[in-house]
NUVEX-615673 format. One record per residue (C-alpha): residue in three letters; x negated, y negated, z negated. Coordinates in steps of 0.05 Angstrom, whole numbers, padded with zeros to 5 digits, always signed. Example, Ala and Ser with C-alpha at 12.3 -4.5 7.8 and 13.67 -1.06 7.14 Angstrom:
BEGIN
ala-00246+00090-00156 ser-00273+00021-00143 
END
This chain:
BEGIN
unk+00000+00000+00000 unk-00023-00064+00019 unk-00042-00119-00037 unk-00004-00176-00037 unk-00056-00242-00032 unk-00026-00305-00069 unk-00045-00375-00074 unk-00063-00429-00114 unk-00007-00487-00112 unk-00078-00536-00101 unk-00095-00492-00046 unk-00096-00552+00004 unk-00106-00508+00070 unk-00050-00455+00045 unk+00001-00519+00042 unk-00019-00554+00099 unk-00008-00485+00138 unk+00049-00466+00188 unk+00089-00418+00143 unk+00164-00439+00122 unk+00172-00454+00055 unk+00206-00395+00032 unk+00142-00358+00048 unk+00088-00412+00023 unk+00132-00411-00045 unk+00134-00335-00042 unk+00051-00320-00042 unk+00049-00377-00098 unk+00005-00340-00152 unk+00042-00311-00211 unk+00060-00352-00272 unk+00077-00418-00232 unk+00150-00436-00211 unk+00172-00497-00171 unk+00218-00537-00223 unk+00217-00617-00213 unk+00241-00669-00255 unk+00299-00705-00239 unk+00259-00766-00230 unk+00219-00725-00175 unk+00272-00693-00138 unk+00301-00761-00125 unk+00229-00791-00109 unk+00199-00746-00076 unk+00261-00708-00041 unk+00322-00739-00037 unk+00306-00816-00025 unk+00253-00778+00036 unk+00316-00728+00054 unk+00360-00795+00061 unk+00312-00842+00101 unk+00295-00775+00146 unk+00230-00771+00135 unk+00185-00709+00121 unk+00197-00676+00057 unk+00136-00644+00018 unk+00144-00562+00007 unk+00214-00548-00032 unk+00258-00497-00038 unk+00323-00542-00028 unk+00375-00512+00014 unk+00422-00566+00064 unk+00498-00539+00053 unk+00562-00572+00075 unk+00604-00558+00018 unk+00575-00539-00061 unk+00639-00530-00081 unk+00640-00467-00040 unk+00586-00436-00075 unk+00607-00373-00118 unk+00544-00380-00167 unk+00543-00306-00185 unk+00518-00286-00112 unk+00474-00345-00107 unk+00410-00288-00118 unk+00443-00246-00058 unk+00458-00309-00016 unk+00398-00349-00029 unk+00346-00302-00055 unk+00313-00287-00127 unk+00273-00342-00154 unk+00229-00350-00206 unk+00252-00403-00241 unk+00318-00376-00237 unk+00350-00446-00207 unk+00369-00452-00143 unk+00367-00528-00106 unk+00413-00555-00051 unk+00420-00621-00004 unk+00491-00636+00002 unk+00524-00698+00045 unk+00555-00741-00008 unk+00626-00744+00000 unk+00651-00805-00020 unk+00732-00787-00018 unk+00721-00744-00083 unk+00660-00780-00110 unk+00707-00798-00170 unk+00744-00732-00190 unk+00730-00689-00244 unk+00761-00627-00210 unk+00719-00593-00148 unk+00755-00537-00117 unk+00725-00492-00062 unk+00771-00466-00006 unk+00727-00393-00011 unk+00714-00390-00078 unk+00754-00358-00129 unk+00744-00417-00179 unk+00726-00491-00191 unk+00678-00539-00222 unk+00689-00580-00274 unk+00659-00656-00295 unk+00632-00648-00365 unk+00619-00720-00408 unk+00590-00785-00365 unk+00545-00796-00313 unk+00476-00801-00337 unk+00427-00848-00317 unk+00357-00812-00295 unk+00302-00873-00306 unk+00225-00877-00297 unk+00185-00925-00321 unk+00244-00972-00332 unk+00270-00962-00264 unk+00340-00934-00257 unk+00318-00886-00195 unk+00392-00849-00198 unk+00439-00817-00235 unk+00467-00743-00263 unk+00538-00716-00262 unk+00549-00647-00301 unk+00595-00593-00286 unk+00619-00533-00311 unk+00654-00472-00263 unk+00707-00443-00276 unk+00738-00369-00255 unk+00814-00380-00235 unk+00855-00443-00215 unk+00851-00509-00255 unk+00872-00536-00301 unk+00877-00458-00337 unk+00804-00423-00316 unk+00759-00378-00355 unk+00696-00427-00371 unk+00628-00391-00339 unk+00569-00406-00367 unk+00540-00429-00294 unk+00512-00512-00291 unk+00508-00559-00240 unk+00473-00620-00246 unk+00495-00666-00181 unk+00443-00716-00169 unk+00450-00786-00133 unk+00403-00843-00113 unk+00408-00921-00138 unk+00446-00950-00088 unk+00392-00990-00075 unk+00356-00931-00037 unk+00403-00907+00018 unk+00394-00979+00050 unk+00339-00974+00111 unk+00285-01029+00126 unk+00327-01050+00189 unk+00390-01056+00134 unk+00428-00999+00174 unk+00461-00954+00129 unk+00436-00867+00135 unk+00468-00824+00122 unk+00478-00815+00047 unk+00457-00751+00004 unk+00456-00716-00056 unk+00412-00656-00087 unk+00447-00611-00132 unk+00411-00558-00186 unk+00452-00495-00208 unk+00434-00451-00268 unk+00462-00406-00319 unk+00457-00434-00383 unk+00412-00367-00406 unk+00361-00394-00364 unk+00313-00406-00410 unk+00274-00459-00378 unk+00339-00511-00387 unk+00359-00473-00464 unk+00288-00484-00489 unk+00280-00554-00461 unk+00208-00540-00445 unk+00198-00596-00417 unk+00235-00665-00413 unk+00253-00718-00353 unk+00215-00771-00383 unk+00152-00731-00360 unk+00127-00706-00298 unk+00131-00639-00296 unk+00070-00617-00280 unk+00041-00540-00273 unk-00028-00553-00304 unk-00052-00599-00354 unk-00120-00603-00319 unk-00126-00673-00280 unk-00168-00643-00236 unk-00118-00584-00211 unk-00060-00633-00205 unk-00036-00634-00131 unk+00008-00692-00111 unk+00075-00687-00080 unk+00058-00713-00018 unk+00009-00656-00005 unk-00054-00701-00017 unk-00111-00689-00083 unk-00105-00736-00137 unk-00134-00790-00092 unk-00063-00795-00055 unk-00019-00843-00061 unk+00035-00809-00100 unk+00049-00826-00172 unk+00089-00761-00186 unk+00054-00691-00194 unk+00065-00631-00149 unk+00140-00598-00181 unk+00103-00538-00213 unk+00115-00511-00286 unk+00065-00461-00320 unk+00105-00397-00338 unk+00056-00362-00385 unk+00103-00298-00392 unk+00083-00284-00320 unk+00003-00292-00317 unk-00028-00229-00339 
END
């Protein structure tokens, strides 16, 4: 049997390569996982994903429709990861920006706003904000609460506005866990941090794909899982 050859996430050549991303993120070495901030997926993915331009490596799925989404297949759907949270770009649909109820047409169930938007800052910059919602199995308002999470993530305003003043087209990036995931129960690590796969300045890549001499403020999205490196 052949032995499977991983890579270091500061691997430069390895990133700047011609795989897809599923497979770069696949031959990542053991014991790292690709879990951004808040701040960062807004910085370095969605404001990029809104004003089209090239996005550094992710594993954020485009969908039409979250709502859709049965999160108990999301493993058979969208494959196994190992941070055990899976990431999608979504159009932002304005019509039911302001409900509390999301139902899916295909989905035996429905998600549910939980408390008030939350405001995701860095630095003293408002850079977005955070809805929560719960799903529920059945039809609203009498479901069986899941214990499945979505955290639907929007831009300030003041980002979705190009140079030229011509609105794009708007977007949103979603996060969906279980609440057993242990990486959101612990709270290893918090949003008003960068979070970072190595502590060592020197390993730190940047987002944009550069060494620490780049021009990016935010580190590359990777988190140190220690149960994993043998």
């Amino acid at each position: 049997m052949e032995k499977q050859t991983y890579y270091s996430p500061t691997d430069l050549k390895y990133y700047n390569s011609q795989i897809s991303d599923d497979e770069y993120f696949k031959n990542i070495s053991p014991g790292y996982i690709f879990h951004p901030s808040d701040a960062q997926l807004i910085v370095d993915y969605l404001i990029p994903k809104i004003k089209n331009e090239k996005l550094p490596r992710n594993l954020i799925k485009v969908i039409n429709d979250i709502y859709n989404l049965n999160p108990e297949k999301l493993a058979d759907d969208y494959g196994v990861n190992r941070a055990e949270e899976w990431f999608f770009f979504m159009p932002k649909d304005r019509e039911c920006e302001n409900e509390n109820i999301r139902n899916g047409v295909a989905v035996d169930g429905y998600w549910q706003v939980i408390g008030d938007d939350e405001t995701i800052q860095k630095n003293d910059q408002t850079l977005g904000f955070r809805k929560t919602f719960e799903f529920y199995k059945g039809n609203p308002p009498n479901g069986d609460k899941t214990s499945w999470i979505m955290h639907e993530i929007r831009a300030n305003d003041q980002h979705n506005v190009a140079d030229d003043d011509l609105r794009l087209e708007d977007w949103i990036v979603c996060r969906v866990y279980h609440e057993e995931n242990r990486w959101k129960k612990e709270e290893i690590w918090s949003d008003a941090d960068d979070a970072i796969w190595n502590n060592d300045q020197e390993d730190v890549m940047c987002a944009n794909g550069s060494d620490n001499n780049g021009d990016s403020d935010l580190s590359f999205p990777f988190e140190r899982d220690n149960d994993l490196i043998h």
